[in-house]
C-alpha positions as CSV (number, residue, x, y, z in Angstrom):
1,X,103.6,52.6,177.1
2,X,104.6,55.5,174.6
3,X,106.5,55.0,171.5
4,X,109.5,56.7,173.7
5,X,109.3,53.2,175.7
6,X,109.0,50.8,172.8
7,X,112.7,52.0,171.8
8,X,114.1,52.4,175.1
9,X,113.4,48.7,175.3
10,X,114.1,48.1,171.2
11,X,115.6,45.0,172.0
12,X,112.9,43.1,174.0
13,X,110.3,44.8,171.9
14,X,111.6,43.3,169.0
15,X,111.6,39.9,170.9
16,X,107.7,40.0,171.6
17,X,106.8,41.3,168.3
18,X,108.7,38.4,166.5
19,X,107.1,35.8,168.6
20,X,103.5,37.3,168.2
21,X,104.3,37.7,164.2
22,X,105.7,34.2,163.7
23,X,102.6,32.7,165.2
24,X,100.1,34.3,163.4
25,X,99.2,37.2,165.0
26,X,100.8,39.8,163.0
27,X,97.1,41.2,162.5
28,X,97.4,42.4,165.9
29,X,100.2,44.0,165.0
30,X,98.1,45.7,162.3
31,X,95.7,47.3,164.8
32,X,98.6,48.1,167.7
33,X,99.6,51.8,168.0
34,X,103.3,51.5,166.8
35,X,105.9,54.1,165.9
36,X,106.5,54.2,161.8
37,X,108.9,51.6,160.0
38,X,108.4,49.1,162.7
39,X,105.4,47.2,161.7
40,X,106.4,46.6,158.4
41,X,109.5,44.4,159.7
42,X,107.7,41.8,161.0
43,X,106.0,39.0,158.3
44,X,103.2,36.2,160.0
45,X,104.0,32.7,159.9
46,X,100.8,30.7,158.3
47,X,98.8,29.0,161.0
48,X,96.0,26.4,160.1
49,X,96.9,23.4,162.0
50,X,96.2,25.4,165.5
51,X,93.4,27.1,167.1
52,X,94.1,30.5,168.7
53,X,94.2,29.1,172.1
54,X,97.0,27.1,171.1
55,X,98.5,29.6,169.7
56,X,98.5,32.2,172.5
57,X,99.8,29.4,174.9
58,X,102.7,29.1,172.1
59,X,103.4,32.9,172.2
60,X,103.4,32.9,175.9
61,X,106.2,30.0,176.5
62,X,108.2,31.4,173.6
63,X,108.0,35.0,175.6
64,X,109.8,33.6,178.7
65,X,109.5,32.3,182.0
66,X,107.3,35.8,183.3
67,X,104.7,35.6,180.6
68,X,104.6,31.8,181.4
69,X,103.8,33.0,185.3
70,X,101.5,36.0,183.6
71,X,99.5,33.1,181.8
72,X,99.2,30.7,184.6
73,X,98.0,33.4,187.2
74,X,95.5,34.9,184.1
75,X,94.0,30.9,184.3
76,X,92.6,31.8,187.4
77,X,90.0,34.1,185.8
78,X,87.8,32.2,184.4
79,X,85.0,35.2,185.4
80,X,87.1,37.0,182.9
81,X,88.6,34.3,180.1
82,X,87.0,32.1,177.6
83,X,86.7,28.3,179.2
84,X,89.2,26.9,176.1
85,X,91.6,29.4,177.0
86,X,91.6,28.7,180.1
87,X,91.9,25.3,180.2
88,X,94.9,25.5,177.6
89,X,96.9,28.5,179.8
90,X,96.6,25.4,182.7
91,X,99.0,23.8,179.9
92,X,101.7,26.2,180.8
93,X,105.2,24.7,182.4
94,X,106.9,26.6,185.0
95,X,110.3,25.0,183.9
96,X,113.6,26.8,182.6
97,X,117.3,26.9,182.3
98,X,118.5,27.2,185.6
99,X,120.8,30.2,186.3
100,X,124.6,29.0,187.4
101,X,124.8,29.1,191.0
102,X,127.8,31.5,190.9
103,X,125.6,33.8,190.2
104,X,122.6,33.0,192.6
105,X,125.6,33.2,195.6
106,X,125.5,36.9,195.7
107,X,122.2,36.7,196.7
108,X,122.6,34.3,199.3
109,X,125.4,36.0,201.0
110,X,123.3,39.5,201.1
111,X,120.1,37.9,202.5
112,X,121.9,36.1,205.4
113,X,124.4,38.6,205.5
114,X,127.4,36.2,206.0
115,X,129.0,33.2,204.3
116,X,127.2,30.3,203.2
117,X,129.1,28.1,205.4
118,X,128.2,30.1,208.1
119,X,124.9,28.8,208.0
120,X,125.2,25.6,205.9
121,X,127.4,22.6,207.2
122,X,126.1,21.4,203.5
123,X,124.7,23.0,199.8
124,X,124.1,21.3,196.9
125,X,125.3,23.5,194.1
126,X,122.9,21.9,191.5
127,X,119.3,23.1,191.7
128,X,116.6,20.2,192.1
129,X,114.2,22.7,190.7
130,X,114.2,25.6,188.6
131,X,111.3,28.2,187.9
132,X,110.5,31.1,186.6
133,X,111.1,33.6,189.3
134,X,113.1,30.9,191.4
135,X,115.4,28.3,191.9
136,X,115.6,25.2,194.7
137,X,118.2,23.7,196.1
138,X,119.1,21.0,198.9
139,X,121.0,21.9,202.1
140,X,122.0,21.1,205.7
141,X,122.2,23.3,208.4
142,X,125.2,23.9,210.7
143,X,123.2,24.5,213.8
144,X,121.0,20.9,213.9
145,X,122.3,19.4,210.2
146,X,118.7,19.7,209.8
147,X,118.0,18.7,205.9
148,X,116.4,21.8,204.3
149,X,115.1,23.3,201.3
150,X,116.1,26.6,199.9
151,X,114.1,28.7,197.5
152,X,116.4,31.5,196.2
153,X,114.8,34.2,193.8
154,X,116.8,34.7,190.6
155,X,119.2,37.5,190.5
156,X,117.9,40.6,189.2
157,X,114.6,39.0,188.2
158,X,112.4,41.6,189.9
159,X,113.6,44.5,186.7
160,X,113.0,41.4,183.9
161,X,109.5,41.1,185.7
162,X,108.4,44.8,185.6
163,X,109.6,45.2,182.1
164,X,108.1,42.5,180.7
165,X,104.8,43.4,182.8
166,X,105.0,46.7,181.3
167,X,104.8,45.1,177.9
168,X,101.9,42.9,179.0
169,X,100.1,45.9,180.3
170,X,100.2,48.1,177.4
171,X,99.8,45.1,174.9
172,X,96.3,44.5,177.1
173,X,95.5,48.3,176.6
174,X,96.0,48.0,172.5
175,X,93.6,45.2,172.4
176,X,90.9,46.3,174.8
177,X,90.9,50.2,173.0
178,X,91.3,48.6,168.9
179,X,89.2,45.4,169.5
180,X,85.5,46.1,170.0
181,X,84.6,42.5,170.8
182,X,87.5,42.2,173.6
183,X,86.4,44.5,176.1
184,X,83.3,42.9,177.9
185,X,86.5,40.7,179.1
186,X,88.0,44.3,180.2
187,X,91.8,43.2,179.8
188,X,93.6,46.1,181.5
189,X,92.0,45.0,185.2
190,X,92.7,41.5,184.3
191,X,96.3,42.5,183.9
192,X,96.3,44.7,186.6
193,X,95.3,42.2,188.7
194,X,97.6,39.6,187.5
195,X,100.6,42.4,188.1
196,X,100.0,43.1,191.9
197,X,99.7,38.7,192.2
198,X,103.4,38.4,190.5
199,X,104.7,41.4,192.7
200,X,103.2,39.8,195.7
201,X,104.7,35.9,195.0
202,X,108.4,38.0,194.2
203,X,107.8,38.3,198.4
204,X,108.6,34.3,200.2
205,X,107.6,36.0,203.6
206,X,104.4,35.5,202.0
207,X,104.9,32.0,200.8
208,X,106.3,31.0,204.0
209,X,103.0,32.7,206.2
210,X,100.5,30.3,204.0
211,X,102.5,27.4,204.2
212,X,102.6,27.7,208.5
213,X,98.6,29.0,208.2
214,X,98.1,26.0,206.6
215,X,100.0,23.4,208.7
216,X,98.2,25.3,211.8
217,X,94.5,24.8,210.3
218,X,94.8,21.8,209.0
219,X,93.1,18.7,210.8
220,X,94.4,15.9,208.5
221,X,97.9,15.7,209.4
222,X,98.8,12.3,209.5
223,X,97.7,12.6,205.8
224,X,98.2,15.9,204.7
225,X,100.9,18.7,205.5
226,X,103.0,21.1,203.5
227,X,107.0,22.0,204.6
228,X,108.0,23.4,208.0
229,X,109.9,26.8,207.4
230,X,112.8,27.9,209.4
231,X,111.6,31.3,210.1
232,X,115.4,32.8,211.5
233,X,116.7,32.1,207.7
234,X,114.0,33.2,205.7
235,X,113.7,36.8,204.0
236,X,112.3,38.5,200.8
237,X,114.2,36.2,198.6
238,X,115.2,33.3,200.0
239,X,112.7,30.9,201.6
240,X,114.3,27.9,203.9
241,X,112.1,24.9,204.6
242,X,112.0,21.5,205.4
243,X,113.5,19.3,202.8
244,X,110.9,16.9,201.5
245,X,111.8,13.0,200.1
246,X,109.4,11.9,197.7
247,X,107.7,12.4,193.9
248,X,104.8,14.1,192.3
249,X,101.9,12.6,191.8
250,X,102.4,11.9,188.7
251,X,105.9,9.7,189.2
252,X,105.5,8.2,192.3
253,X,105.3,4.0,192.1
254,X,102.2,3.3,194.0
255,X,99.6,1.1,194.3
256,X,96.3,1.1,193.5
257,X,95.5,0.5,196.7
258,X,97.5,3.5,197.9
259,X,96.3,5.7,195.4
260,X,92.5,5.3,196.1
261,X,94.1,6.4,199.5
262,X,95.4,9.2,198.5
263,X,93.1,10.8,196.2
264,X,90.9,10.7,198.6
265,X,92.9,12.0,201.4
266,X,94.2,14.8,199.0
267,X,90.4,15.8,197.9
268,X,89.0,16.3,201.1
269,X,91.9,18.3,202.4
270,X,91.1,20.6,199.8
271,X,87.6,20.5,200.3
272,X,88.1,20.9,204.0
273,X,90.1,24.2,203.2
274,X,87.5,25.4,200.9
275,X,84.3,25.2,202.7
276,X,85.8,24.8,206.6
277,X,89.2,26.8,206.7
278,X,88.3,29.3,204.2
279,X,92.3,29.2,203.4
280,X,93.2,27.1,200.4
281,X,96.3,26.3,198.6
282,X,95.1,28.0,194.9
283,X,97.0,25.5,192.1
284,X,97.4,22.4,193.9
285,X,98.7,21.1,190.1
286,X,100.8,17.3,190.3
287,X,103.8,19.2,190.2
288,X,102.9,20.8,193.8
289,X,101.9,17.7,195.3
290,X,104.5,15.6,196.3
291,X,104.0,11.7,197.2
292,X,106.2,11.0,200.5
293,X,107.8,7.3,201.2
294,X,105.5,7.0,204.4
295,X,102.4,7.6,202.4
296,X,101.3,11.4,202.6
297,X,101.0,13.9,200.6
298,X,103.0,17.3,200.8
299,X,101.3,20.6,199.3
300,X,103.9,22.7,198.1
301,X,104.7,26.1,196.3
302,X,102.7,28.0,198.5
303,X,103.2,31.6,197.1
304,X,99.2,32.3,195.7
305,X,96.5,31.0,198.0
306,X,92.7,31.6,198.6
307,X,90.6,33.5,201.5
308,X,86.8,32.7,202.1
309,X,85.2,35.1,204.5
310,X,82.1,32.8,206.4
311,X,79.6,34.2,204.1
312,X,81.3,33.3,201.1
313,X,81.9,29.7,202.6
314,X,78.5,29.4,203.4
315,X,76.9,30.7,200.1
316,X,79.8,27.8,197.8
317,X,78.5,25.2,200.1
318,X,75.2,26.1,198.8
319,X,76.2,26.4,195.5
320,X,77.6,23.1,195.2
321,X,74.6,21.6,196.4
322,X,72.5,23.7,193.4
323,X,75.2,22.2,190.6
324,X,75.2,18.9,191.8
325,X,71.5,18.9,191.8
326,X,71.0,20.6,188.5
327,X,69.2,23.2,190.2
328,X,70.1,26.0,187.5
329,X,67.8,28.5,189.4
330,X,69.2,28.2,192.4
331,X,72.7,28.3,190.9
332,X,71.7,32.0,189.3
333,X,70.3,33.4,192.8
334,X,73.0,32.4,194.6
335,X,75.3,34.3,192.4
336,X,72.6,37.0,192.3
337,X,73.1,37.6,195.8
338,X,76.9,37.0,195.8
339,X,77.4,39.9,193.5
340,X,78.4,43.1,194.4
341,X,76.1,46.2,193.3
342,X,72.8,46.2,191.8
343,X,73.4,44.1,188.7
344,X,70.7,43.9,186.3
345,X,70.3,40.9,184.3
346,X,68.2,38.5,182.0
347,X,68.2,35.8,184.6
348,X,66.2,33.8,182.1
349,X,69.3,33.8,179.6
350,X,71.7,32.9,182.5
351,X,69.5,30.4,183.7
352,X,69.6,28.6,180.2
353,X,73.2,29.1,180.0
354,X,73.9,27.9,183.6
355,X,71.3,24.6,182.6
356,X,73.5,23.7,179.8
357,X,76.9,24.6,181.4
358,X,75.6,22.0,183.8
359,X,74.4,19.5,181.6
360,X,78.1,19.5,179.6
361,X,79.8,19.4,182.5
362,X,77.7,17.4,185.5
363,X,76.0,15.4,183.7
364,X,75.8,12.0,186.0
365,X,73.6,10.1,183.6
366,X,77.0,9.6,181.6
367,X,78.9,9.6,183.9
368,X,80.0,12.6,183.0
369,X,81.4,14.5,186.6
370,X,83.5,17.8,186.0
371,X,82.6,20.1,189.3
372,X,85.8,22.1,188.3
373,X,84.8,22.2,184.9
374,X,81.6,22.9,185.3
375,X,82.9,26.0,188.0
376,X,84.9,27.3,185.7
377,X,82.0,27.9,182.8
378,X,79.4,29.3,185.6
379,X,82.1,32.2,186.6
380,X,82.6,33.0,182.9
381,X,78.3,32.9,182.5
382,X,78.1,35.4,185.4
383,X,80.9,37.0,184.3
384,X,79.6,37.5,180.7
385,X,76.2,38.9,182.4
386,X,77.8,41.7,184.6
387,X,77.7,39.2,187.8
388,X,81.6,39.6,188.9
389,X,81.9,37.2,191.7
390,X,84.7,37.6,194.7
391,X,88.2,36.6,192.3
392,X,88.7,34.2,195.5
393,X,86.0,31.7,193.9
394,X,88.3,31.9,190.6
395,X,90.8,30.5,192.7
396,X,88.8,27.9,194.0
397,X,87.4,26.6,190.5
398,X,91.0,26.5,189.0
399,X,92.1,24.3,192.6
400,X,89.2,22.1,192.4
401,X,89.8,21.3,188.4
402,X,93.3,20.8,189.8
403,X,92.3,18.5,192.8
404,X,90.0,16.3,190.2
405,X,92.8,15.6,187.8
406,X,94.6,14.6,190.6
407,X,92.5,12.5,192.0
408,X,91.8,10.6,188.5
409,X,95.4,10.4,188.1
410,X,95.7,8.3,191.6
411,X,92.4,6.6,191.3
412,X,90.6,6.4,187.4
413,X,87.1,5.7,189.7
414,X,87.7,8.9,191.7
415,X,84.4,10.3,192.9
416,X,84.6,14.3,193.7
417,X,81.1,14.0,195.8
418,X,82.1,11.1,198.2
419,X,85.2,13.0,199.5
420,X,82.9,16.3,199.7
421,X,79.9,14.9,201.8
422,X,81.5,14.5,204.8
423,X,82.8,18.2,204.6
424,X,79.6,19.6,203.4
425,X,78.0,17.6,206.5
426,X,80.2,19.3,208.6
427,X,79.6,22.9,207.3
428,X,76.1,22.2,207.8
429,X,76.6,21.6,211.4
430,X,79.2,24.8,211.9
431,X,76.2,26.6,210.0
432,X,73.5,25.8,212.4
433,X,75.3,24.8,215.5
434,X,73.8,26.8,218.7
435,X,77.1,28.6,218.6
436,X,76.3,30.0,215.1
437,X,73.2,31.0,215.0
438,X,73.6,32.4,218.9
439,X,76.2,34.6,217.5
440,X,73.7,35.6,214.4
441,X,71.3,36.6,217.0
442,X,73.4,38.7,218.8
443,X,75.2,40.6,216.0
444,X,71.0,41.1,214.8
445,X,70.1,42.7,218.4
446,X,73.4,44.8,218.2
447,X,73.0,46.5,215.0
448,X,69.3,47.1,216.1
449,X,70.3,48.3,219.1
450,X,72.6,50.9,217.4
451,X,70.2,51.9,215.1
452,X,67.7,52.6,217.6
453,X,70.0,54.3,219.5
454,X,71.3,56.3,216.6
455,X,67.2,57.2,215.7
456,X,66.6,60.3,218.0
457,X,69.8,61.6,216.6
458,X,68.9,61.4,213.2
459,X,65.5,62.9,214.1
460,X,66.8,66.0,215.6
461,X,68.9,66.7,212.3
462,X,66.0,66.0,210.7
463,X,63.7,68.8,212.0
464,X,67.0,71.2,212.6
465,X,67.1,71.6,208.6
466,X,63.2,71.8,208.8
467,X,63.7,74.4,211.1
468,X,66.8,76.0,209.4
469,X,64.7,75.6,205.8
470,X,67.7,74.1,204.3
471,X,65.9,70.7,203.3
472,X,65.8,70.2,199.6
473,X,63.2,67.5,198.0
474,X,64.0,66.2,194.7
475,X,61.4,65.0,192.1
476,X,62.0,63.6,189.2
477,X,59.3,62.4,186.7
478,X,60.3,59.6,184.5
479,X,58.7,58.4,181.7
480,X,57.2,61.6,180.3
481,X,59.7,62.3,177.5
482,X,56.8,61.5,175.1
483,X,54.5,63.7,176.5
484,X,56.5,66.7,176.7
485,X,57.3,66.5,173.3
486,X,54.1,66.6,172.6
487,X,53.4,69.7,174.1
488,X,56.3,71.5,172.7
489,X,55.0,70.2,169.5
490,X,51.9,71.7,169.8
491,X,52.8,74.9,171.4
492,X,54.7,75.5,167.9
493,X,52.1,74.1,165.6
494,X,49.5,76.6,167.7
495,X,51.9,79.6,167.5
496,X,52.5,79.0,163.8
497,X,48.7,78.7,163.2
498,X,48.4,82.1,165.3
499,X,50.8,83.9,162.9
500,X,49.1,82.8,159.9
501,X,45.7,84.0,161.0
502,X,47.2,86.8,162.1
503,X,49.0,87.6,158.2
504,X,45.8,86.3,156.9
505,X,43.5,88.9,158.6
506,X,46.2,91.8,157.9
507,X,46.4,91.1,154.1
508,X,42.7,91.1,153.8
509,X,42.8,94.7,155.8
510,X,45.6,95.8,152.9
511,X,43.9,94.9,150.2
512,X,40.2,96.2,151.5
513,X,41.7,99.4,151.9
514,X,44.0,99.9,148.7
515,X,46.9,100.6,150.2
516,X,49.7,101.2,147.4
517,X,51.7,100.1,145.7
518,X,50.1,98.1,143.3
519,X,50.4,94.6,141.5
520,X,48.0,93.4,138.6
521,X,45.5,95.8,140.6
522,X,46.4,94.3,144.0
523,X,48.3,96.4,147.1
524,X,51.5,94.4,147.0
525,X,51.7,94.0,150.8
526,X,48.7,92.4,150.8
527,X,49.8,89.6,148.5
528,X,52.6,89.5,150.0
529,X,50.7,88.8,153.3
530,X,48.8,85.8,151.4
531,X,51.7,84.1,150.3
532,X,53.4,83.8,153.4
533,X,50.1,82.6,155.1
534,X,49.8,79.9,152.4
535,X,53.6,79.0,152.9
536,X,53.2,78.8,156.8
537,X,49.8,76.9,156.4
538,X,51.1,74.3,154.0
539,X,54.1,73.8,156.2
540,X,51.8,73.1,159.4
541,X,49.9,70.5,157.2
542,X,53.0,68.6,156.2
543,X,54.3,68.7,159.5
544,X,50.8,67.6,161.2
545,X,50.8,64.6,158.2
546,X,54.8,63.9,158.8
547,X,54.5,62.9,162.7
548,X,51.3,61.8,162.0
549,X,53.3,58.7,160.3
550,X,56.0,58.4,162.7
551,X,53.5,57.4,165.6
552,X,51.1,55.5,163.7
């Protein structure tokens, strides 16, 4: 963003560099590339009582509900953000002051393209929930006075967004080019990243696809579910779905009894979409999980969720296995293997790292058992080492952490490795059922068969550019910089050495002969001649005694 920018949005710039000043990180400021006389207008608030992490969760709530949604979809990158921060962006409230609905009408009426009582027989003008990009209210409609759900996306929140987005990503492009120590964490493709997710939730044809995915993958049912949507009424900005009776985990009077029940039921749904589905709801938080009078659990807010190819699925149930196990070797080959490119590495530092990532975070003994946790410092270890892992795994760290707390809020003896077991039995008989490895076998023999087939082909290009004399061969040595200078080097020294004799056996000529003019007696050539040989000798000396030293 050019200085041009700053002051065609003066007003909101203003705004952010306030906030950022007032808690304490008018030093930024400092380093920022701003236009003249605005700097200066903005004093830091002390801050001693609050770590920076706090801090940049304080700057991010007081920015507004789409920096709140930036810094909850940034928490998914743990490959990418320091373990503290992320655990303190998962702090971040999607909450704020609802818009009036005489304003969210408008959109209503141009999404269904007709009145509101066209399609409602009842609508609850007071919103039940209100977020940052959207706001939820209760209804009935007119055809079956079925009880429904509506998500409606704020009016005009999509320009607000891209502004504000435009802010983050030039604010990420001061820090990564002025802050030396910032850009292993390479900021602008975090951001970037972050963008495209916001653009993509601004979309509820997308929230409402995962949420039927889900409902037809899922095998637990009777347990688990998230809302039905009513396809007919649902567009880019308005989302109707089943209405859903209950509380969040977190307020719903249950018993103990019941909540052993549903942590568990809750935990291996979301292992089962992990390591079986491969499609996962990606911040199953206690505010998206909703406690129903019969006993179930509803997933809700559907608008990010997670893709596992089979490979991947296969490789995290192995990885679990390593963590669990302590098996930091393991751990680091797996991720080795995961990553894409050729990345070279110190696997001895990871493995160290990954051992006492482990140790902090799994450490049984102690009774210590934080898989999410312990997820979320490995991705940051590869991460750190140049091992960037599929961002789908990120997803799955932040939902297991999620699924954890979760669970120890239901049950305080929740066990992550009972309710994962059963699933990890289960991918172990997908992974070497005769169906499986059949299939393996066959997609082997195929892609031999193709190359073999492809081999003559290949040969007769071969010999055509034989034949045609248009077949180039590269070498290249390596490792013989050393020698080479040495060559050159004596190739000069010797030259030098020539030209020396060469003046030395001239003078001698000159001054045999008596050639005039004369000096003290002497032809002056000659002298002339002797002096520059002693010069060019005494330099070949010093130089032969300077390198001398340098490779001792």
């Amino acid at each position: 963003m050019s200085a041009f920018d700053l002051f065609s949005h003066a007003v909101r710039a203003k705004e952010i560099f306030s906030i950022l000043a007032r808690h304490g990180f008018s030093d930024l400021l400092d380093q920022f590339d701003l236009p003249v006389g605005i700097r200066e207008r903005f004093t830091s608030s002390p801050q001693t009582e609050r770590n920076v992490w706090v801090r940049v969760r304080m700057v991010l709530e007081d920015l507004g509900p789409t920096f709140v949604k930036f810094g909850q979809l940034m928490s998914m990158r743990p490959d990418a953000l320091p373990a503290p921060l992320i655990l303190e962006l998962r702090k971040l409230q999607d909450h704020v002051r609802p818009v009036l609905f005489a304003e969210i009408k408008p959109v209503l009426i141009a999404e269904f393209s007709t009145d509101l009582g066209t399609v409602f027989s009842e609508f609850d003008e007071v919103p039940v929930a209100s977020a940052s990009l959207a706001q939820v209210y209760f209804a009935r409609l007119r055809t079956d006075a079925q009880p429904v759900a509506v998500k409606v996306q704020r009016p005009n929140i999509v320009r607000t967004v891209q502004v504000d987005l435009e802010f983050a990503t030039w604010i990420g492009q001061q820090l990564h080019q002025r802050f030396l120590s910032l850009r292993p964490y390479d900021l602008p493709s975090a951001i970037a990243e972050v963008r495209e997710g916001i653009n993509r939730e601004l979309d509820f044809r997308g929230e409402a696809r995962n949420q039927q995915y889900f409902n037809t993958l899922n095998p637990y049912s009777d347990r688990v579910f998230a809302p039905t949507v009513v396809n007919e009424l649902t567009t880019e900005r308005v989302l109707v779905m089943q209405r859903i009776e209950g509380q969040s985990v977190g307020r719903a009077p249950i018993t103990p009894e019941l909540g052993r029940l549903l942590a568990g039921f809750g935990a291996r749904s979301i292992v089962h979409q992990i390591l079986v589905a491969g499609f996962f709801h990606a911040d199953p938080h206690a505010g998206n999980v909703i406690v129903t009078p019969d006993g179930r659990l509803c997933f809700i807010d559907w608008g990010l969720a997670g893709h596992l190819t089979r490979r991947l699925r296969y490789a995290l149930a192995d990885f679990w296995l390593a963590a669990v196990e302590q098996d930091a070797e393991r751990v680091v080959q797996i991720a080795m293997r995961l990553a894409p490119g050729a990345a070279r590495v110190d696997q001895r530092v990871m493995e160290k790292e990954v051992t006492l990532a482990l140790r902090e975070e799994l450490n049984f003994s102690i009774g210590r058992q934080e898989l999410g946790r312990a997820m979320l410092k490995l991705l940051y270890i590869f991460g750190q080492h140049g091992v960037m892992l599929s961002r789908d795994y990120s997803l799955m760290a932040k939902a297991i952490l999620s699924i954890e707390e979760i669970g120890r809020t239901l049950d305080p003896q929740f066990d992550l490795r009972v309710h994962t077991e059963p699933v990890l039995r289960e991918v172990y008989r997908e992974r070497n059922s005769p169906k499986t490895i059949g299939r393996g076998l066959k997609d082997f023999a195929q892609s031999s068969l193709l190359g073999l087939r492809d081999l003559p082909d290949e040969l007769h290009r071969l010999v055509r550019r034989l034949e045609t004399d248009n077949l180039t061969v590269n070498f290249q040595h390596r490792g013989l910089g050393d020698l080479d200078d040495g060559l050159r080097t004596s190739a000069n020294r010797l030259t030098v050495g020539v030209i020396t004799g060469a003046l030395i056996i001239g003078s001698s000529l000159i001054v045999t002969t008596r050639i005039p003019p004369y000096v003290l007696g002497y032809p002056v050539l000659g002298l002339v001649g002797f002096l520059l040989s002693a010069v060019l000798g005494l330099y070949v000396v010093w130089d032969i005694y300077r390198n001398g030293r340098h490779h001792k």
